[in-house]
C-alpha positions in Angstrom: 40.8 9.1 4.0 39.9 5.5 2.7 42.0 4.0 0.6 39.1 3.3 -1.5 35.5 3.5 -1.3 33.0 1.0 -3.3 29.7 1.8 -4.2 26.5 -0.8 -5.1 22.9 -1.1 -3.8 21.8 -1.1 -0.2 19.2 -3.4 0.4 19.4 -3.7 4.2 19.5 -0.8 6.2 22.6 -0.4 9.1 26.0 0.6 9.5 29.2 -1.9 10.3 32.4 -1.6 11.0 34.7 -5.3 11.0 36.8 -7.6 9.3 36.3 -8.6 6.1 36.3 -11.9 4.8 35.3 -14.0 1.3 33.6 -17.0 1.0 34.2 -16.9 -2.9 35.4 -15.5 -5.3 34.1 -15.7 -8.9 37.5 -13.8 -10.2 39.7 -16.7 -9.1 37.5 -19.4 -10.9 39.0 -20.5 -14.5 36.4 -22.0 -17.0 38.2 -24.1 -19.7 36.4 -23.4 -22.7 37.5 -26.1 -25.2 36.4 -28.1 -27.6 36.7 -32.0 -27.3 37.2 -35.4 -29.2 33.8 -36.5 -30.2 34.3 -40.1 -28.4 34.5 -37.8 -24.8 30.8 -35.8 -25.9 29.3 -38.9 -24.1 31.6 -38.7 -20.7 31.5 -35.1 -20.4 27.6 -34.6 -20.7 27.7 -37.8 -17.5 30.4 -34.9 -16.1 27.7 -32.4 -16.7 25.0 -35.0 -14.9 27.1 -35.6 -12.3 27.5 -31.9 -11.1 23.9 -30.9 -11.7 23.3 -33.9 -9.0 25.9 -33.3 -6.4 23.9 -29.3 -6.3 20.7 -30.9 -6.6 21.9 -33.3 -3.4 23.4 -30.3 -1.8 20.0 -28.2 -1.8 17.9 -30.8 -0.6 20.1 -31.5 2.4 20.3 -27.2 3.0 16.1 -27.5 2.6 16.5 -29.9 5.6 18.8 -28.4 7.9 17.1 -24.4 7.6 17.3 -23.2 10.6 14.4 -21.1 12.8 15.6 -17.4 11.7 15.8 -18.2 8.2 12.9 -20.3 7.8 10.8 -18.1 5.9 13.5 -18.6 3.0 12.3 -22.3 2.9 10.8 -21.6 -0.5 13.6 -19.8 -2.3 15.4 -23.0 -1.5 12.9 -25.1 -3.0 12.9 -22.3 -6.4 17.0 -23.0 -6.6 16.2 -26.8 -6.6 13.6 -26.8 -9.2 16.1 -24.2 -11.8 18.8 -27.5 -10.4 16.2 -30.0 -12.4 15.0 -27.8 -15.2 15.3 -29.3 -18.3 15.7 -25.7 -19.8 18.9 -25.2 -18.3 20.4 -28.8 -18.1 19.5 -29.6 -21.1 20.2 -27.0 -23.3 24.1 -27.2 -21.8 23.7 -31.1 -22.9 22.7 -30.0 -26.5 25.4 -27.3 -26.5 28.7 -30.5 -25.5 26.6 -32.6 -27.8 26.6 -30.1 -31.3 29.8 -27.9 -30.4 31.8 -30.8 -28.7 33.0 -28.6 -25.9 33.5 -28.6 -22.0 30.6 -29.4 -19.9 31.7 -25.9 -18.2 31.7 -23.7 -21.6 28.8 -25.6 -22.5 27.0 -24.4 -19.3 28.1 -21.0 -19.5 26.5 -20.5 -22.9 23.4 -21.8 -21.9 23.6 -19.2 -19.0 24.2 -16.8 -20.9 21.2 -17.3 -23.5 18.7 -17.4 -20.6 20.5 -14.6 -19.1 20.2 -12.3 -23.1 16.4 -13.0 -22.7 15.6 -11.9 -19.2 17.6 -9.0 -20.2 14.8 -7.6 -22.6 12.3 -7.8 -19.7 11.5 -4.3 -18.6 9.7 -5.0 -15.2 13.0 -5.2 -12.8 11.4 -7.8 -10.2 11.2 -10.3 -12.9 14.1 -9.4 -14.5 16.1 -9.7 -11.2 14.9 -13.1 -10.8 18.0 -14.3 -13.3 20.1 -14.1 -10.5 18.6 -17.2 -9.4 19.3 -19.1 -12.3 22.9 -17.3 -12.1 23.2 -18.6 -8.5 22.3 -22.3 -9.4 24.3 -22.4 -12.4 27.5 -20.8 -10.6 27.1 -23.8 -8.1 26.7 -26.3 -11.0 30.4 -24.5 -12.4 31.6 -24.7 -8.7 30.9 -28.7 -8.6 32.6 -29.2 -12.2 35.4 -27.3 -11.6 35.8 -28.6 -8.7 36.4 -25.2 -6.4 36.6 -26.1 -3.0 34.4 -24.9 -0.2 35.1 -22.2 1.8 36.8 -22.8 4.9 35.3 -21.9 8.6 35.1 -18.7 9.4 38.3 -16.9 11.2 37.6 -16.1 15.1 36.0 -13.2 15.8 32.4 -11.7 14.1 33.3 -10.9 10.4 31.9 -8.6 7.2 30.9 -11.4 4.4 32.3 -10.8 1.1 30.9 -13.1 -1.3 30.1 -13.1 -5.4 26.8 -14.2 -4.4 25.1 -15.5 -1.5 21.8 -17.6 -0.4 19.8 -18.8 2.1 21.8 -22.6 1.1 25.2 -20.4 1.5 24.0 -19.1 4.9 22.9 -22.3 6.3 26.4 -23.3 5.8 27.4 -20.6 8.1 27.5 -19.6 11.7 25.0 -16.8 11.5 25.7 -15.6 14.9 29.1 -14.6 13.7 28.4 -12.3 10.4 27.8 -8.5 11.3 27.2 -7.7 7.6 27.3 -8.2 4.6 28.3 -7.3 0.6 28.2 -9.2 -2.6 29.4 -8.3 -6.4 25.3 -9.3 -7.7 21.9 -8.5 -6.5 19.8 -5.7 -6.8 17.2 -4.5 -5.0 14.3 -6.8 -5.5 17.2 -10.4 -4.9 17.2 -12.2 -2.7 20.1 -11.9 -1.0 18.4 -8.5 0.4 15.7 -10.1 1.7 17.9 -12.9 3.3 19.4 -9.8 4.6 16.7 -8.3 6.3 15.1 -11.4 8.0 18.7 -11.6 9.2 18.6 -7.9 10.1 22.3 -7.6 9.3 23.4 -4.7 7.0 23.8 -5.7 3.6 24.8 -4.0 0.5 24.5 -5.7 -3.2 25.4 -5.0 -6.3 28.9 -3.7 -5.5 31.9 -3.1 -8.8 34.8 -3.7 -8.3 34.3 -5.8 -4.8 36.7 -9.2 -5.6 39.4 -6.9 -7.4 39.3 -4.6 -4.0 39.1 -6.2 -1.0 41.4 -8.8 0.4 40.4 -11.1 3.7 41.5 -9.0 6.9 40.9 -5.4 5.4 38.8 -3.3 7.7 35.7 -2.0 6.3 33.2 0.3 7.0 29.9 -1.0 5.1 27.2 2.3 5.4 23.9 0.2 4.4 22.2 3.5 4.1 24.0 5.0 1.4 25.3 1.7 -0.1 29.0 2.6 0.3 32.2 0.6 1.6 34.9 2.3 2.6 38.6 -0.1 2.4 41.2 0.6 5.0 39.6 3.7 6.5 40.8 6.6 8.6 40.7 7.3 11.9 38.4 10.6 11.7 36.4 7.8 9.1 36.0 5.6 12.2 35.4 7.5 14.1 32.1 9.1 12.1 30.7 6.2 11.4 31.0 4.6 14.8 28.7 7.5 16.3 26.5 6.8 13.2 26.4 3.0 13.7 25.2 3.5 17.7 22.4 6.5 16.0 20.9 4.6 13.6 20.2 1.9 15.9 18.7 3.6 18.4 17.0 5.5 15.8 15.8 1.3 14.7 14.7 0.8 18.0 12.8 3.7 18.6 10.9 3.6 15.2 10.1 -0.3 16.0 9.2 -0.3 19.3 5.8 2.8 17.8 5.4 1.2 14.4 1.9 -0.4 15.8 0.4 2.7 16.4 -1.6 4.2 13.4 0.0 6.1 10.7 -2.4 9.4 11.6 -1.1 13.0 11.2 -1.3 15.4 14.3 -4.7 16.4 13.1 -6.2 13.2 12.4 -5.7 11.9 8.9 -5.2 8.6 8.5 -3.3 6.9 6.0 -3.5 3.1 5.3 0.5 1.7 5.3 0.2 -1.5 3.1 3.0 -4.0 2.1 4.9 -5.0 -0.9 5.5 -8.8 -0.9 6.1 -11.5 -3.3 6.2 -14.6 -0.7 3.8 -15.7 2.1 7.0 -16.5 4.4 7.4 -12.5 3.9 3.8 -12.3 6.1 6.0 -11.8 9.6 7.8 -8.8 7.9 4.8 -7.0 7.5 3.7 -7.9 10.8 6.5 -7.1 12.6 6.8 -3.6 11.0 3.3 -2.6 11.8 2.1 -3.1 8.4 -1.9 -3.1 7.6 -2.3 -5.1 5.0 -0.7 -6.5 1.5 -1.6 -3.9 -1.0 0.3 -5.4 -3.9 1.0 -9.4 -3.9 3.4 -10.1 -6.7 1.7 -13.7 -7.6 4.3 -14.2 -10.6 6.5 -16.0 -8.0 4.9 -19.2 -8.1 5.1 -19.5 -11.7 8.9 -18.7 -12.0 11.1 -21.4 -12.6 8.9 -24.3 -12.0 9.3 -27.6 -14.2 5.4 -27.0 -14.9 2.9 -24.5 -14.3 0.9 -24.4 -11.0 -2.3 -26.2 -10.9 -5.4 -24.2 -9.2 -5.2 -26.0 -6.1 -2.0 -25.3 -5.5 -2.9 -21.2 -6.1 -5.5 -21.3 -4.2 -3.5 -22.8 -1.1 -0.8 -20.0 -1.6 -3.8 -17.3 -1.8 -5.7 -18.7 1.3 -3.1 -19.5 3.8 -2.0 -15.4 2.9 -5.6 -14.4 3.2 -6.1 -16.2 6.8 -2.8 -15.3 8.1 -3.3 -11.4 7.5 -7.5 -11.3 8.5 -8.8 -8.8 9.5 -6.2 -6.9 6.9 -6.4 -6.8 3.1 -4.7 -8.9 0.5 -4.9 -7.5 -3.2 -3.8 -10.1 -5.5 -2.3 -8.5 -9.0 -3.0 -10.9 -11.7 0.1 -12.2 -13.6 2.3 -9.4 -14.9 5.0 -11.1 -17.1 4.8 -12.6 -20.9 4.6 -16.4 -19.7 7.0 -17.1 -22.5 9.9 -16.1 -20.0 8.5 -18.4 -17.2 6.6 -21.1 -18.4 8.0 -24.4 -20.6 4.1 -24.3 -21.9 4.4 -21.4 -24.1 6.4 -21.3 -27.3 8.8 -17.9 -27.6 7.0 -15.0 -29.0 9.9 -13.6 -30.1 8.8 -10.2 -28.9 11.2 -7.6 -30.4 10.7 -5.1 -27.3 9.0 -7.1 -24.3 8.7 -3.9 -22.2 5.6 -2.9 -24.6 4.7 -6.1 -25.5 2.6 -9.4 -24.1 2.8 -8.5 -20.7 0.4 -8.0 -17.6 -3.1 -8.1 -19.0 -2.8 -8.2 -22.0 -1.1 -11.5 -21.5 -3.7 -12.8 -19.2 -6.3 -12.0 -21.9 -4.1 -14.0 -24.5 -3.8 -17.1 -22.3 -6.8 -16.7 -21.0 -6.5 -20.7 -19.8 -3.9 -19.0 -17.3 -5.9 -16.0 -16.6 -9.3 -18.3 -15.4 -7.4 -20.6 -14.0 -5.5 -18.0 -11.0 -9.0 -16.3 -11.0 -10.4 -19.3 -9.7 -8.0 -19.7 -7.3 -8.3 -16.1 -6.0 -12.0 -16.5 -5.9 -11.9 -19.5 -4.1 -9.7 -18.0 -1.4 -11.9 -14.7 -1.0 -13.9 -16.5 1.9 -10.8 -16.8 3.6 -9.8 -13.4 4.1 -10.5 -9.8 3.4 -9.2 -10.5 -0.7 -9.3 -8.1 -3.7 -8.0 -8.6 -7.4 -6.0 -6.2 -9.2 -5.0 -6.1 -12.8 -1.8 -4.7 -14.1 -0.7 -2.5 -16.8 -4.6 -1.6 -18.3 -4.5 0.7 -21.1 -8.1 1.4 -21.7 -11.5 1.0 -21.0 -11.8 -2.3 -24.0 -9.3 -4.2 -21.9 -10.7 -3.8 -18.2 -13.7 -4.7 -19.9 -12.4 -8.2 -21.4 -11.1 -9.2 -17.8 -13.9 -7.9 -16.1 -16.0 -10.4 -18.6 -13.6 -13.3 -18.2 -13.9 -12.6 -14.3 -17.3 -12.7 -14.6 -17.4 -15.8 -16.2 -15.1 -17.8 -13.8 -17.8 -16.2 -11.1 -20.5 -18.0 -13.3 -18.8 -21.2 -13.6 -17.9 -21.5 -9.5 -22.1 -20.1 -9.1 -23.2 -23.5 -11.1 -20.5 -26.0 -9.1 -21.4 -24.4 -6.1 -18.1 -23.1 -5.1 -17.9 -20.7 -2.4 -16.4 -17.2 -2.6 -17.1 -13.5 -2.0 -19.4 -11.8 -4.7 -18.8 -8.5 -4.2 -14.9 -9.2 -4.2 -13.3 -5.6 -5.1 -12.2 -5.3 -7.5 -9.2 -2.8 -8.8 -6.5 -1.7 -11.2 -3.1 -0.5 -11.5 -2.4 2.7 -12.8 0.8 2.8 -14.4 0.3 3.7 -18.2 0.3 7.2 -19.4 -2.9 6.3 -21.0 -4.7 5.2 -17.9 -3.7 8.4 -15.9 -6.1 10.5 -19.0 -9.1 8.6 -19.1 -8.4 8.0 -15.2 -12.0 9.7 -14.4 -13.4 6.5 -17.2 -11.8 3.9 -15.4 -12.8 4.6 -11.9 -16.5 4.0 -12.9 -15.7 0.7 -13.3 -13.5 -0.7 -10.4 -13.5 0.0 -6.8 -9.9 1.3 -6.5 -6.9 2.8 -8.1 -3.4 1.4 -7.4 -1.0 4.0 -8.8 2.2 2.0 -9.9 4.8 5.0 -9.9 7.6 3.0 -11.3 6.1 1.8 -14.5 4.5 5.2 -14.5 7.4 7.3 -14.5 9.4 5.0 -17.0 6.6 5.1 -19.5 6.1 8.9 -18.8 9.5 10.1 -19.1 10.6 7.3 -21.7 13.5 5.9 -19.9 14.9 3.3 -18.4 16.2 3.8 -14.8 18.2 0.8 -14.7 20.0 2.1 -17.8 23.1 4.0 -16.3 23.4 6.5 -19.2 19.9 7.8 -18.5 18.7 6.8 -14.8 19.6 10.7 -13.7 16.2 11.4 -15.9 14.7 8.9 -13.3 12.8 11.9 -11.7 9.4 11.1 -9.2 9.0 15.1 -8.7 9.0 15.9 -12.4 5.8 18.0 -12.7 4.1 15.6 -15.4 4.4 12.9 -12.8 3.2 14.9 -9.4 0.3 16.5 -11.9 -0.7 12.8 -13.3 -1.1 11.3 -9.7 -2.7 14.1 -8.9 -5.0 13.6 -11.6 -5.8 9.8 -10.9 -6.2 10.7 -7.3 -8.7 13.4 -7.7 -10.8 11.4 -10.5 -10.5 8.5 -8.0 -12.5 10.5 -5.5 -14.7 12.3 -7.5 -16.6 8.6 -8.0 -15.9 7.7 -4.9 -13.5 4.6 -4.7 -9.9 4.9 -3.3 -6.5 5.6 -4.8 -3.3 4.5 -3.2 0.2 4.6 -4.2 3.3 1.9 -4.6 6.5 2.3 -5.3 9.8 3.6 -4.3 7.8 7.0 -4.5 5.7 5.9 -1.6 8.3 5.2 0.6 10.3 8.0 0.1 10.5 10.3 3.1 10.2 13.5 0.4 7.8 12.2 -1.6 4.7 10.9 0.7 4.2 14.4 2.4 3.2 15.5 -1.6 1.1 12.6 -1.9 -0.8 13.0 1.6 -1.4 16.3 0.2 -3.2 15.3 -2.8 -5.4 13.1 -0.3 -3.9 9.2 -1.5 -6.2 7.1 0.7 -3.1 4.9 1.2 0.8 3.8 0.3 2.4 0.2 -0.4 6.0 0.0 0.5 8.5 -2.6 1.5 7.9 -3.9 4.4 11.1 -3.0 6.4 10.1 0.7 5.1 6.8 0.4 7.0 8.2 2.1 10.4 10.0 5.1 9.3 7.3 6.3 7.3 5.0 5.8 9.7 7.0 7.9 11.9 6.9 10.8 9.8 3.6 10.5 9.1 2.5 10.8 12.7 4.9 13.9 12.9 3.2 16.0 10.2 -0.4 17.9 9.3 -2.3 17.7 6.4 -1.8 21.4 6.4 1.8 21.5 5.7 1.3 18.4 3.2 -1.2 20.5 1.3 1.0 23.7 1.1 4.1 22.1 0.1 1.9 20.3 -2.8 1.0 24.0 -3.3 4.4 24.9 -3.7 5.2 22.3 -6.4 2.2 22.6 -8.1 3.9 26.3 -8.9 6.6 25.3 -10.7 7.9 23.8 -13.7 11.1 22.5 -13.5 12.6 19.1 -11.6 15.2 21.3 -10.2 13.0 23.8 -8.2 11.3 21.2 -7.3 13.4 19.1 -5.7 15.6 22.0 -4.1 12.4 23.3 -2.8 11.1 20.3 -1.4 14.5 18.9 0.0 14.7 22.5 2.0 11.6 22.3 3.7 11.5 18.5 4.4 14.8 17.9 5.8 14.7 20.6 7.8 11.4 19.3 9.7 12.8 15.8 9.8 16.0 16.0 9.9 17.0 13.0 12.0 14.7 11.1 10.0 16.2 11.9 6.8 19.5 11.5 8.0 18.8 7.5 7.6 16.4 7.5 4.4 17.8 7.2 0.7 15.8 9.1 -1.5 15.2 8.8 -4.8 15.4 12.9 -5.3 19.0 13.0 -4.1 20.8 12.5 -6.7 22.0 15.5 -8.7 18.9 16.9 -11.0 20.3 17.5 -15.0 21.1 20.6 -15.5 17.6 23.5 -16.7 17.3 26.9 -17.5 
């Protein structure tokens, strides 16, 4: 047996077995938090200036030298080198030596960690993960003050990264050729350093306690991408397992690959349309290369995060329009903003929101700013004649407040009409569904939009009252709980009684136990990850709609998580069980105990 095994987050899918190696270490790094003579507040704030500039310098010249395979990560570069010049960060660390007369290093670490307590209220995780970046930036900053010296080359042979943290700037410094894997101590699923990982196609797992304590350069390791698991030192019979895994799964890679082109249609001919999940344009040749159809959720928050300023329109509606011509003929549904802009934007003042997860967020938001809202309405507008583009807005709660953004849409159409500015007039138009509200007066809504994007994640937090990043209640995290399967159900039925489409995004959707359910309930279509896209394609071409629409029978039936899930996991695994051999799923994990 291992001498230990550490657990964290998969985010790239694969199995390695090598060497490992660190290229930091937080653990070994020693911040001197002090206070100093007031004549010294001047030289240390220069000390300060002097670091922030050396990073600044060391990002441009990594923005220069990005190689071919990670050049889609072009633009996370260019996010760490604006948080490098944002006065939010560097100046509030300048304040903090000035007032407290302490180190330029305790002075930054404070103003890290006040950024860090207000991300920390955000309840949507995408955003919230995005702290990592200013984490990242500012443990480089520490790096340059302290003075910690680089990394040396990497020993002969191909090795298993260890890292605290690790970036497309990291990389570049790197011989790519020679990593097989890799595993940091932060990340989480949306970082990143996961989707450095799978443009790299390397196993990768993030997220990982206890990883600088455990592991010392030259252990062996066995990193199992699939389940998120290290094992340290491990034994023979160990090795042996996962070595006949390792050559499986990627034969299983190629196989899935080489037919995710083909159309994801069961045995009897329903067809289901396989969207993407993407946040960056650069993330385009994912979805391509997977066989994805389309985008069905574009996270546009990206291009207001961390920027000295907000985005003008022109700048939008280049991002929107290159996305829209590089994925024609295939759709591209824009969500509208779905963050408070007081955690983004130096423009607005703090709201000092006392619980941000049912606060100014998503739409209601947009309808507060609304000089925000019109402006990336314009922009999306503008870029509908390049592409097959529809809008979505997030997090509606009622028929009053897809009415207010259906009026300011309206508007902006008006405004565009009387410049003569081009753009597509019968634009769909759609919503998320992700509020327990929405799901009841689901058969009001779809009257008024042309489709229904069901966002399972909000909509089973909301639902079940929990948060499933919290540790002492994510077991409660549960997508098969009947008031969950009943409520899609619901939306999808209403959907199609007026006649417009309902898809699904979400973990939920690509998990290989949950889409059979949802094909039985009819979705018209599912928005995954895009490295998701092949496997659940496969299945999908392996099954008929009547199997989907007996199991849904079956769960319909019952009234407990646990049933559920045992039932489903029985009759699922045992009709794909290679398939599900490589799939995490979200139902896995051991249900709380019911009568």
């Amino acid at each position: 047996m291992a001498r230990k095994i550490l657990r964290g987050i998969p985010v790239s899918a694969g199995i390695s077995i090598g060497k490992a190696y660190f290229v930091n270490r937080q653990k070994e790094r020693r911040i001197p938090r002090e206070t100093i003579p007031h004549h010294l507040v001047a030289i240390e704030t220069q000390r300060l200036r002097n670091a922030v500039e050396e990073v600044r310098q060391g990002f441009m010249d990594a923005r220069a030298r990005v190689p071919e395979e990670l050049k889609e990560h072009g633009a996370i570069i260019d996010s760490h080198l604006m948080i490098c010049q944002d006065p939010k960060l560097i100046e509030s660390a300048a304040k903090n030596i000035a007032e407290r007369a302490i180190t330029a290093e305790w002075a930054l670490e404070r103003s890290i960690n006040a950024i860090a307590k207000a991300f920390s209220a955000i309840d949507d995780p995408y955003i919230r993960e995005r702290m990592q970046d200013v984490r990242v930036v500012g443990d480089k900053i520490m790096q340059a003050l302290i003075g910690t010296p680089k990394p040396a080359e990497l020993p002969a042979g191909r090795r298993v990264l260890m890292a605290h943290d690790l970036t497309p700037a990291d990389a570049i410094e790197l011989e790519l050729s020679r990593i097989m894997s890799f595993a940091t101590a932060e990340g989480g699923k949306t970082s990143h350093t996961g989707i450095l990982a799978r443009s790299l196609q390397i196993p990768a797992i993030v997220g990982v306690e206890d990883l600088e304590d455990s592991i010392r350069d030259g252990d062996l390791v066995i990193i199992d991408a699939l389940k998120g698991l290290i094992f340290i030192d491990p034994s023979e019979d160990e090795l042996v397992h996962y070595g006949d895994r390792k050559y499986q799964f990627e034969d299983y890679q190629k196989a899935i690959v080489k037919q995710c082109h083909l159309p994801a249609e069961t045995v009897d001919g329903y067809r289901l349309e396989v969207c993407a999940n993407i946040e960056l344009a650069e993330e385009l040749v994912q979805v391509k290369d997977n066989g994805g159809e389309g985008v069905g959720l574009y996270r546009t928050e990206y291009a207001f995060f961390n920027k000295k300023k907000m985005p003008d329109e022109e700048k939008l509606y280049e991002e929107y329009s290159t996305l829209a011509e590089q994925l024609s003929p295939g759709k591209v549904i824009l969500r509208t903003l779905d963050v408070g802009a007081d955690k983004l934007l130096d423009e607005q003042a703090m709201l000092e929101e006392a619980n941000p997860a049912l606060g100014l967020r998503g739409i209601r938001f947009c309808l507060r700013y609304q000089n925000v809202f019109r402006m990336q309405l314009r922009a999306m507008l503008r870029a509908s004649v390049h592409g097959n583009v529809s809008i979505m807005f997030p997090m509606i709660c009622g028929l009053k407040e897809l009415r207010q953004a259906r009026f300011v849409l309206n508007s902006v159409k008006s405004e565009l009409d009387a410049e003569g500015v081009a753009y597509d007039p019968d634009i769909p138009v759609g919503i998320m569904i992700e509020l327990p509200s929405a799901v009841m007066i689901a058969d009001t809504l779809a009257r008024e939009v042309d489709f229904f994007s069901i966002g399972t994640n909000d909509l089973i937090q909301y639902s079940l009252g929990i948060d499933r990043t919290n540790k002492h209640v994510s077991y409660l995290y549960q997508p098969l709980h009947p008031a969950i399967v009943r409520s899609i159900k619901y939306v999808i039925d209403a959907a199609h009684k007026e006649g417009i489409e309902a898809s699904v995004c979400g973990e939920v959707a690509s998990d290989p136990y949950c889409v059979p359910i949802l094909m039985g309930m009819r979705v018209d279509g599912i928005s995954i990850a895009p490295q998701a896209i092949p496997g659940i394609k496969r299945i999908i071409r392996q099954i008929d709609m009547e199997e989907c629409i007996n199991l849904l029978g079956d769960v319909l039936t019952h009234a407990t998580v646990s049933r559920i899930n045992t039932k489903v996991r029985k009759r699922i695994f045992k009709r794909f069980p290679e398939e599900l051999s490589f799939f995490a799923s979200l139902i896995e994990q051991d249900d709380i105990t019911e009568p």
